[in-house]
NUFIDO-641100 format. One record per residue (C-alpha): x, y, z. Coordinates in Angstrom, 1 decimal, always signed. Layout:
PT      u      v      w
PT      X      Y      Z
...
! end
This chain:
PT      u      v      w
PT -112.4  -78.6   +4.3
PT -110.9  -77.7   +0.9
PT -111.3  -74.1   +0.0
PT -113.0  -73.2   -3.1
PT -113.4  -69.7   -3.2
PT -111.0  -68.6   -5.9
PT -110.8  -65.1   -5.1
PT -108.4  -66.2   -1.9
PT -104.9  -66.2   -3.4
PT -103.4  -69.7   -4.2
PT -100.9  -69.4   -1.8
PT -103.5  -69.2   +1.1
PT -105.6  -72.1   -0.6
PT -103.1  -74.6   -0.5
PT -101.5  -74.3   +2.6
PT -100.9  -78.0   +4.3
PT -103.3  -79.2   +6.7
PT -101.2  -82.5   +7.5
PT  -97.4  -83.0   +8.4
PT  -97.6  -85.4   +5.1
PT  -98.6  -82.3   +2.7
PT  -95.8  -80.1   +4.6
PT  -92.5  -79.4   +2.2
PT  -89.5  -78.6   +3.3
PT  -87.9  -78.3   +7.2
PT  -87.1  -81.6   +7.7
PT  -84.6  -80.4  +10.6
PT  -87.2  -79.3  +12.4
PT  -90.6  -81.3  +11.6
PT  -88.7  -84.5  +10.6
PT  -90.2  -87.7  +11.1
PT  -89.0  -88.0  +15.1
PT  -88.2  -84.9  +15.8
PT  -89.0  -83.3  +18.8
PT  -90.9  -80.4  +17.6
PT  -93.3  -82.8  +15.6
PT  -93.6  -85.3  +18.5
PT  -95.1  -82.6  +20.7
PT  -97.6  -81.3  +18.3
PT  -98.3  -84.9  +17.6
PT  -98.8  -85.6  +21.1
PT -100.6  -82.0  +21.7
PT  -98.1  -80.9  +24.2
PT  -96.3  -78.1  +22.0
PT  -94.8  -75.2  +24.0
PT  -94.8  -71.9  +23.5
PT  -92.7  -71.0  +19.7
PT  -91.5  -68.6  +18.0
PT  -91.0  -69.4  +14.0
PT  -88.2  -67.1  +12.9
PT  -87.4  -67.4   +9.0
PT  -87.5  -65.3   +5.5
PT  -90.8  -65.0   +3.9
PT  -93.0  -67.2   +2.0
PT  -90.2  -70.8   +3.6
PT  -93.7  -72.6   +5.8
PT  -94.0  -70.2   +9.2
PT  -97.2  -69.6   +8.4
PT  -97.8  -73.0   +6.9
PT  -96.4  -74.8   +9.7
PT  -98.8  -72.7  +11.9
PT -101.5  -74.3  +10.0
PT -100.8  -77.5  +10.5
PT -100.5  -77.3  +14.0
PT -104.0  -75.7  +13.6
PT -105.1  -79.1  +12.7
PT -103.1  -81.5  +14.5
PT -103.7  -80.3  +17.9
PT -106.8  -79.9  +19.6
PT -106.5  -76.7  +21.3
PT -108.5  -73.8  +20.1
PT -106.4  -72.2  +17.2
PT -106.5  -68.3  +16.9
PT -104.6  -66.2  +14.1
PT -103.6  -62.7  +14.1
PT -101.5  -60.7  +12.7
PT  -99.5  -57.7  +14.7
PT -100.3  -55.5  +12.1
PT -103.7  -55.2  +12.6
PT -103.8  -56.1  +16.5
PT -103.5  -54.3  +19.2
PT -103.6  -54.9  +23.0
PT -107.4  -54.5  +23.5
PT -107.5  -57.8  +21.1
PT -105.3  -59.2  +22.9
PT -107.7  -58.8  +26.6
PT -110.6  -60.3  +24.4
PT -108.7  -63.2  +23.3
PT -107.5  -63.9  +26.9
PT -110.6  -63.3  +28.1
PT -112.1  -66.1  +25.8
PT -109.5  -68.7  +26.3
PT -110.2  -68.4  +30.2
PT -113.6  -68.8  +29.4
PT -112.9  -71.6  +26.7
PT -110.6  -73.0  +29.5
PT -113.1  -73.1  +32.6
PT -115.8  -74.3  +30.0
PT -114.4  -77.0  +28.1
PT -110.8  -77.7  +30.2
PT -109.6  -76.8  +25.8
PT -106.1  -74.8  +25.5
PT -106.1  -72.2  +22.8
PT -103.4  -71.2  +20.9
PT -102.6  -67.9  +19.8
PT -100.6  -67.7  +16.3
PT  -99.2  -63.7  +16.0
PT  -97.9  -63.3  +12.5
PT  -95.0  -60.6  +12.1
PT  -94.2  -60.4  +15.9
PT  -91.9  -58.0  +15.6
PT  -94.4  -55.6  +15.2
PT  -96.0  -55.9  +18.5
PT  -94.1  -53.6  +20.6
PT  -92.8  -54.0  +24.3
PT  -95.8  -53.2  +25.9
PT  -98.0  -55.5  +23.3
PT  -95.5  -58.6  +24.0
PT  -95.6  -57.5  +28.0
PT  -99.0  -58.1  +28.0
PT  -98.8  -62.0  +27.0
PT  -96.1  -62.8  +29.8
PT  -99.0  -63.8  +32.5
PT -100.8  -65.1  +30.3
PT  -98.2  -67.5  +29.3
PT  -96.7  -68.0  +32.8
PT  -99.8  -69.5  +33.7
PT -100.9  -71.5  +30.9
PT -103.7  -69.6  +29.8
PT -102.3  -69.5  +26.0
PT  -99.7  -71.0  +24.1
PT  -97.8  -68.3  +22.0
PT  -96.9  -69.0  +18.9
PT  -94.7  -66.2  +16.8
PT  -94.1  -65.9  +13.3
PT  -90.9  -63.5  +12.3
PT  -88.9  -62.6   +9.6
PT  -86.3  -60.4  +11.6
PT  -84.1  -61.7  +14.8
PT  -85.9  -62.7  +17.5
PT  -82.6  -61.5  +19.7
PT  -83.2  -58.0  +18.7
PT  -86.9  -57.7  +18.0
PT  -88.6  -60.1  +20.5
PT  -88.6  -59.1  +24.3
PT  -86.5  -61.3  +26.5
PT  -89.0  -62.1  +29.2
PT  -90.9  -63.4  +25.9
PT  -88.1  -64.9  +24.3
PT  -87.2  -67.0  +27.4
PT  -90.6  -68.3  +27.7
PT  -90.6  -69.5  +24.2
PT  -88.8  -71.7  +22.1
PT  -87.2  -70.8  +18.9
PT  -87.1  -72.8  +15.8
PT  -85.2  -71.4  +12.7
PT  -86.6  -72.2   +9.6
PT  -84.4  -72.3   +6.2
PT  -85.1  -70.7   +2.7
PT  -87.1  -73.3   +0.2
PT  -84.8  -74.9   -2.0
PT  -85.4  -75.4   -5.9
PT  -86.8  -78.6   -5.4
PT  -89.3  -78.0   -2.7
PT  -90.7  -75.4   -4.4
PT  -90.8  -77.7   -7.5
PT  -92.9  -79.7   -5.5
PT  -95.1  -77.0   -4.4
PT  -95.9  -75.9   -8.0
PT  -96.6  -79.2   -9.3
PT  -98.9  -80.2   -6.4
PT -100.8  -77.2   -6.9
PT -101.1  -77.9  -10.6
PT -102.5  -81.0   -9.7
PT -104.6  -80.3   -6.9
PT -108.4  -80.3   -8.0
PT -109.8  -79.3   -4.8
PT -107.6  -75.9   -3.7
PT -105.1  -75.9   -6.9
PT -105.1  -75.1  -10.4
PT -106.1  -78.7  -12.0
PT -109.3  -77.4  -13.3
PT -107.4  -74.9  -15.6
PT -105.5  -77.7  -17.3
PT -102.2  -75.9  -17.4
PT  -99.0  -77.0  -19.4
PT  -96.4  -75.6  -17.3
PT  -93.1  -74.8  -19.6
PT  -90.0  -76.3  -17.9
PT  -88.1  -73.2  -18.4
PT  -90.9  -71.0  -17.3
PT  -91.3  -73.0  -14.0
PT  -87.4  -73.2  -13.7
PT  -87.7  -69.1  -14.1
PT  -90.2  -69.1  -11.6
PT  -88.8  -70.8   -9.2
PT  -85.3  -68.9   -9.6
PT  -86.9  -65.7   -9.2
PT  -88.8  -66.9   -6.2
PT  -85.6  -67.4   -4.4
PT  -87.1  -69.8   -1.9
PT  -90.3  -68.1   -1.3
PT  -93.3  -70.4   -1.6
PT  -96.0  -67.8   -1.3
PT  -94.3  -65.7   -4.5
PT  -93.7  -68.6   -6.9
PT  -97.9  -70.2   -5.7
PT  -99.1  -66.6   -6.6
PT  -97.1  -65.7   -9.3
PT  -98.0  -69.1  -11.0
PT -101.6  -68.4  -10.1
PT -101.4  -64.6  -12.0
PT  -99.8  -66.6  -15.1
PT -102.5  -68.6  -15.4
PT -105.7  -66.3  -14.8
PT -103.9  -64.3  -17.4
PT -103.5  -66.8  -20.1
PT -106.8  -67.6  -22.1
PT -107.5  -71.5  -23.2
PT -106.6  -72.8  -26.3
PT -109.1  -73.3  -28.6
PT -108.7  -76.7  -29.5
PT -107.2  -78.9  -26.2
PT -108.0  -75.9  -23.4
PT -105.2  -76.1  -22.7
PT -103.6  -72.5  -20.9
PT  -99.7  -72.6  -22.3
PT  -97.5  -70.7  -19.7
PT  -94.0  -69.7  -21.4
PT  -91.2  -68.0  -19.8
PT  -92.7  -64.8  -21.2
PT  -96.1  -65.2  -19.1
PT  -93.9  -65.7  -16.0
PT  -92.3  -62.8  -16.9
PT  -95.5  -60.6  -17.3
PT  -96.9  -62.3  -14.2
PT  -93.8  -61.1  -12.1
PT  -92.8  -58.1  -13.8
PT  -89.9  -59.1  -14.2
PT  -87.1  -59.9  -17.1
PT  -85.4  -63.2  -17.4
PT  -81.8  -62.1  -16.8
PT  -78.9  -64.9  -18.3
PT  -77.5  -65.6  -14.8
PT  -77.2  -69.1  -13.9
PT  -75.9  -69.3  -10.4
PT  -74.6  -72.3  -10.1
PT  -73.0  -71.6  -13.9
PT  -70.9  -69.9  -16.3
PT  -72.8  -66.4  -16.3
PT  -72.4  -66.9  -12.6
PT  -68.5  -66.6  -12.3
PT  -68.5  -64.2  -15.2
PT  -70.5  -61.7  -13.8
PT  -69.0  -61.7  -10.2
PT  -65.4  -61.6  -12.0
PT  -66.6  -58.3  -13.8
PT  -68.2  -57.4  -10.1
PT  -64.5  -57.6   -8.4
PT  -62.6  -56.7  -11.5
PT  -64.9  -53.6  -11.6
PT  -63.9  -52.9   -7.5
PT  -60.4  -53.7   -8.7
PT  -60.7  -51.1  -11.2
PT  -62.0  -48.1   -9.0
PT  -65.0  -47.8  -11.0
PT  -67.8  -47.7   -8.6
PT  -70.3  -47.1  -12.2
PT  -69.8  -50.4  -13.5
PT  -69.4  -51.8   -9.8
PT  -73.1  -50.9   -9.3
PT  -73.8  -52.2  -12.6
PT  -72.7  -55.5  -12.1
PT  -74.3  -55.8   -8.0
PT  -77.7  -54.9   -9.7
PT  -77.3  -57.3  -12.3
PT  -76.8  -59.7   -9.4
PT  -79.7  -58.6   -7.4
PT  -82.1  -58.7  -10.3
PT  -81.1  -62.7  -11.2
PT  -81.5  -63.2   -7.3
PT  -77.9  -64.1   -6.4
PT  -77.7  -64.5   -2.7
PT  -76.7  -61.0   -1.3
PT  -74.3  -63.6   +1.5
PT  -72.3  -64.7   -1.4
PT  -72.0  -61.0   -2.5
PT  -71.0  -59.6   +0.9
PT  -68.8  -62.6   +1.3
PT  -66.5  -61.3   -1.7
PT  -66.6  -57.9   -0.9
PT  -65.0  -58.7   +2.6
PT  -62.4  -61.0   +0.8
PT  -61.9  -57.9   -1.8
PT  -61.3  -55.5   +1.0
PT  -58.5  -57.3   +2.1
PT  -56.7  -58.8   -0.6
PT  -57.4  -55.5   -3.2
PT  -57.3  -52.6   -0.6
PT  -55.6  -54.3   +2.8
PT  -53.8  -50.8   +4.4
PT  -54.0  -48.6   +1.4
PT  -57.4  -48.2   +3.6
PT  -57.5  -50.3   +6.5
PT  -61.3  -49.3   +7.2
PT  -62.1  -50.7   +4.2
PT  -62.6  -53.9   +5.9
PT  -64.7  -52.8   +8.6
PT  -67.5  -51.3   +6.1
PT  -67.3  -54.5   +3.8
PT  -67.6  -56.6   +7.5
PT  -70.6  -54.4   +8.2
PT  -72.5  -54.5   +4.6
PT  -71.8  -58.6   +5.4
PT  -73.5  -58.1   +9.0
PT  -76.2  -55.8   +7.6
PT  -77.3  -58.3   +5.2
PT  -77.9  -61.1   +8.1
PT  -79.4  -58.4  +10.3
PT  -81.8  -56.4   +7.5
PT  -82.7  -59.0   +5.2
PT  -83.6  -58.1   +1.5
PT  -84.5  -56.1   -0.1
PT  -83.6  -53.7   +2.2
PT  -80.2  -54.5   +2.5
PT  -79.3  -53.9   -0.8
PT  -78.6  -50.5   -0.1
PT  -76.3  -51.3   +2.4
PT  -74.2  -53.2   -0.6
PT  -74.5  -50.1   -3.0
PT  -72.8  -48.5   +0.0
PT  -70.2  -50.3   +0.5
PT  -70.0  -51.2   -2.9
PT  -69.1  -47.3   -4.0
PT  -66.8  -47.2   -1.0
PT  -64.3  -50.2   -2.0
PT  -64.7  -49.3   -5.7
PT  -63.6  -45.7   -4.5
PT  -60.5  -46.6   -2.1
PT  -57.1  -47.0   -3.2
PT  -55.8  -50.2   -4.0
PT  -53.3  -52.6   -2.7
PT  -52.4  -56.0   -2.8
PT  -49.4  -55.9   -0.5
PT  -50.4  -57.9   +2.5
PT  -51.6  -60.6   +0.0
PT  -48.6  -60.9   -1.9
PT  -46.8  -60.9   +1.3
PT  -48.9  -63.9   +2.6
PT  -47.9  -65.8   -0.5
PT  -44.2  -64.8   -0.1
PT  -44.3  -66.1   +3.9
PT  -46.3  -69.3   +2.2
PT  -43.4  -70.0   -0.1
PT  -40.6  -69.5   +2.1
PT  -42.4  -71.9   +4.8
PT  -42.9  -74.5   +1.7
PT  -39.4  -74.3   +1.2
PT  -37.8  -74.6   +4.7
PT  -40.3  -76.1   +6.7
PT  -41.0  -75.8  +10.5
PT  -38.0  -74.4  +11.6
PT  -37.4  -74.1  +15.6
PT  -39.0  -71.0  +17.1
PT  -36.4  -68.8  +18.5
PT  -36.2  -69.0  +22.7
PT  -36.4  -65.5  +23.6
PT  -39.8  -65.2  +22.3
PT  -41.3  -68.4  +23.3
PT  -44.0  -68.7  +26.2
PT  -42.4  -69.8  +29.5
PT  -45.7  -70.9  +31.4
PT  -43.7  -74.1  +33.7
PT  -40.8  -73.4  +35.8
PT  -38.8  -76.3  +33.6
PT  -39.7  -74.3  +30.3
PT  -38.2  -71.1  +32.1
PT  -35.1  -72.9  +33.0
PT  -35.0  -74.3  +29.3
PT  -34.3  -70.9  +28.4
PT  -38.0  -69.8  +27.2
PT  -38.7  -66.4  +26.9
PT  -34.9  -65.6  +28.3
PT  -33.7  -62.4  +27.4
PT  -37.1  -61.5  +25.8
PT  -37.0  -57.1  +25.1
PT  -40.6  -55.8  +25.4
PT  -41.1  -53.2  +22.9
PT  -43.2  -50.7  +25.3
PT  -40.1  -50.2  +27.5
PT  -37.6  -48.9  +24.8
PT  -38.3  -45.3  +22.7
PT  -40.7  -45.5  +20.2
PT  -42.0  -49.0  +21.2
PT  -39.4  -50.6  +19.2
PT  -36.3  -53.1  +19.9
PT  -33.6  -52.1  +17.2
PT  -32.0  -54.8  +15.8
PT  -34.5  -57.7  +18.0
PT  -35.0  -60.5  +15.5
PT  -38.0  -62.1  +15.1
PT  -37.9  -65.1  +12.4
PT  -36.5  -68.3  +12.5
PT  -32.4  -68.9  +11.9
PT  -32.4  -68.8   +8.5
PT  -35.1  -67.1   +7.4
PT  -34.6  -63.8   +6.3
PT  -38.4  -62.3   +5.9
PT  -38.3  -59.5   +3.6
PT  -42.1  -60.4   +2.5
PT  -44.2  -57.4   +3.0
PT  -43.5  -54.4   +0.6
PT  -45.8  -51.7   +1.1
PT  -46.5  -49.2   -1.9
PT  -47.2  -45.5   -1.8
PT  -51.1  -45.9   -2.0
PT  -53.6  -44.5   +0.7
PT  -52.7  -45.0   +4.5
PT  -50.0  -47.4   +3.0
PT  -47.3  -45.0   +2.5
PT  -47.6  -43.8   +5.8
PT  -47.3  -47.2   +7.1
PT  -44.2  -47.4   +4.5
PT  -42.5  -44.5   +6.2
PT  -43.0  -45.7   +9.5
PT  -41.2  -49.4   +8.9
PT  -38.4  -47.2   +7.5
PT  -37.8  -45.0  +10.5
! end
């Protein structure tokens, strides 16, 4: 039945009740797909839905809720505890004996439950009394019990794109029964482009975002018609339309001032430029993603840890999520910004590049070859191979370990950081 009562937010009202209303996940609830064929055929297993907020977990819950024709119960883990658990187990047996009906229990933020909550539904499980169906925005690896997480299986659901949630807003705007039709909205297109930007995938902040925008704006007197501009989004969301295209020119010019920044040892304008970033909701992937290439090719062994914290910001990001993990960039942010700098080791891969350009694929030299056949042994593989460990100082003077020919001479450490040091030691 459609919902009417406009005091529930837009984002609940709409939700699909039908595969055919469902945006987005094709991968997964495709025409064919296995997933969809066992809801169709009301034989779905026990799931967990594991994606970022507001992309259809919920959504998809719903329609399952009305495909199938098990009982359907939602809760969330916030507000449930194990004594609600017993009475819904309790009810499903009943349900069960009564009316041979499975039920379905839908658990919103699983991750909350803790071990003993998600202990508790193993049996219950096991022996067909429920089908479990979780909803998470964090890893199931880390925050779903194994016991659980073998009984279940996992789907992974993907971010919105910009034209799903298009979609979204305009079938809202149209809807008359559960949308916004009966407000008669003109929707600017760079408003809606705004909104959706700033949604960044998120269904259920672009429905209820659009929905403030438009209980907010008053009728015109003439058409009654509700205008929403890019300033109503703004006031709707609190937040300022930043010029940051990501897929243009602002784009590249504000992460070159983000690395030049690094490059620079400013960590000030380095922060700067990542909140600029954050606000315009670039993907915090992409960020990490140059901040691990930066720590190699701008710091390498002037600080060879500076690698590992830009690899763990990268990880922290997958593992945290936003907006949390944006203080995981700020520190590694400070840190790179902070180190001393050297491009050494990437000047000394371009050198290597250059010199193989030039003289090709020269022979590799036998002594250091792998010998793992008697006839590459009696070829002469690996003959007269030294192994550093055995000699003083774990080094073979005078051992050569390029091609005839080539004469190396690529890598030219500097005096920065833990590069001198490694400068001194190649010396000696």
């Amino acid at each position: 039945m459609p919902i009417q009562n406009s005091t529930i937010p837009l984002a609940h009202r709409v939700r699909p009740d039908t595969f055919e209303e469902f945006v987005g996940q094709e991968e997964i609830i495709g025409k064919g797909s296995l997933l969809r064929k066992t809801i169709e055929k009301d034989q779905i297993p026990s799931l967990i839905l594991w994606g970022p907020p507001g992309c259809g977990k919920t959504a998809l819950a719903n329609v399952i809720a009305h495909q199938t024709k098990s009982y359907f119960v939602p809760i969330s883990a916030v507000t449930s505890g194990v004594a609600d658990l017993k009475k819904l187990v309790k009810a499903a047996k009943d349900r069960s004996r009564a009316f041979n009906q499975k039920t379905i229990i839908f658990i919103d933020e699983i991750h909350r439950f803790n071990k003993a909550q998600q202990d508790y539904l193993l049996p219950h499980i096991e022996d067909g009394t429920i089908i479990f169906i979780g909803a998470t925005t964090e890893n199931p690896s880390f925050e779903v019990i194994s016991p659980l997480l073998s009984r279940s299986r996992v789907f992974v659901l993907e971010p919105l794109t910009k034209d799903q949630l298009k979609l979204i807003l305009e079938r809202a705007l149209k809807d008359k029964n559960k949308g916004l039709a009966k407000y008669k909205v003109k929707l600017d297109r760079r408003a809606l482009d705004h909104l959706i930007d700033i949604a960044g995938g998120d269904a259920r902040v672009a429905l209820n975002g659009l929905e403030q925008a438009v209980l907010g704006t008053k009728p015109g007197k003439d058409d009654l018609l509700r205008k929403i501009d890019i300033k109503t989004i703004e006031d709707a969301l609190q937040k300022r339309t930043l010029q940051y295209d990501k897929g243009g020119e602002e784009h590249y010019n504000v992460i070159s001032a983000f690395i030049k920044s690094m490059r620079g040892s400013d960590p000030d304008a380095a922060l700067y430029w990542l909140a600029r970033m954050i606000e315009a909701g670039e993907d915090p992937r992409f960020i990490a993603r140059r901040m691990v290439i930066f720590a190699s090719e701008d710091i390498s062994n002037a600080d060879p840890f500076a690698l590992s914290i830009a690899t763990q910001a990268a990880q922290a990001v997958e593992f945290v999520g936003m907006p949390e993990a944006q203080i995981n960039l700020a520190h590694a942010v400070t840190y790179l910004a902070s180190c001393p700098k050297s491009n050494s080791s990437y000047q000394a891969l371009l050198r290597a590049r250059e010199e193989v350009k030039k003289t090709g694929a020269k022979p590799v030299p036998l002594h250091i070859r792998n010998a793992p056949t008697p006839l590459m042994k009696d070829l002469g593989y690996g003959k007269d191979y030294k192994y550093p460990h055995e000699y003083p100082g774990h080094f073979v003077k005078g051992e050569k370990y390029l091609p005839k020919g080539v004469k190396g001479d690529y890598f030219k450490p500097g005096n920065q950081g833990f590069e001198k040091k490694i400068k001194e030691w190649l010396k000696k």
